[in-house]
N, C-alpha and C positions, 0 to 999 in steps of 0.2 A: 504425493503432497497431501493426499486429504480435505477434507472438508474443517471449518472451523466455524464457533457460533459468535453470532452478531453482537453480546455481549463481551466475548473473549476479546474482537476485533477492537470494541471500545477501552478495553481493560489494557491494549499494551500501543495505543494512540494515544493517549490522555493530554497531547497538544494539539489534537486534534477537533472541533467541536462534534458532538453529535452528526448535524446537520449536515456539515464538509462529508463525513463519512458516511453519510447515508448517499449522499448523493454523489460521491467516488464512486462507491459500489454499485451505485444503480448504471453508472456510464462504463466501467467495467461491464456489467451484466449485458448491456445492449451492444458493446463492443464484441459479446460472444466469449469475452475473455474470465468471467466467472459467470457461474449456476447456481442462482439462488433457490432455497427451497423452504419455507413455512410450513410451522410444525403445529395443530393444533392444541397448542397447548393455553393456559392463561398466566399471562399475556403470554401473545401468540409468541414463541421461537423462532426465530430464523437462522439458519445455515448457510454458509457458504463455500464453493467448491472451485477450482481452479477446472475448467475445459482442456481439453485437448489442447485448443487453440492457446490459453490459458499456457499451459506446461512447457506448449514449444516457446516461448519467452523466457523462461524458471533460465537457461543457462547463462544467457545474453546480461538480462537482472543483476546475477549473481558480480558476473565479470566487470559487469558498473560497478558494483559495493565495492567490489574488492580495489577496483582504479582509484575510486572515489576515496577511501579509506588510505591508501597509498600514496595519497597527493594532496592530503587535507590540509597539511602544514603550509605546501605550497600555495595551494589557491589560498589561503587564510593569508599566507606575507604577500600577494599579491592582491588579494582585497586591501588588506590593510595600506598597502602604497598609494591604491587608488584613490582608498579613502579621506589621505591626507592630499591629497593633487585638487580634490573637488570642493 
């Protein structure tokens, strides 16, 4: 997996605010599930790394996208039915 910087992470969320992602990652970090590391640079850098703990999830993740992507249409005609019931 690698590591990625805190820049990059706002560069491919951009519906995401700032703040949401600051504070995702920080609840990731204390979940054990990434490893953040500040670089001192100006303005500071920071990085961030997938754990151990972090990587045993990477498969389970993947297998959601791929459900989730393969049933888009459905949940989307079944929102939509909902939508007109409410």
């Amino acid at each position: 997996m690698g590591s990625f910087m805190g820049e990059s992470a706002r560069a491919g969320a951009r519906r995401v605010s700032p703040k949401m992602l600051t504070e995702t990652l920080r609840s990731l970090e204390r979940d054990g599930l990434v490893a953040r590391t500040a670089i001192a640079t100006v303005p500071v850098s920071v990085t961030y790394e997938l754990t151990g703990l972090g990587l045993s999830l990477h498969e389970t993740v993947r297998q959601l996208k791929r459900w989730s992507e393969a049933h888009r249409d459905d949940v989307a005609a079944h929102q939509a039915r909902f939508d007109v019931t409410e």
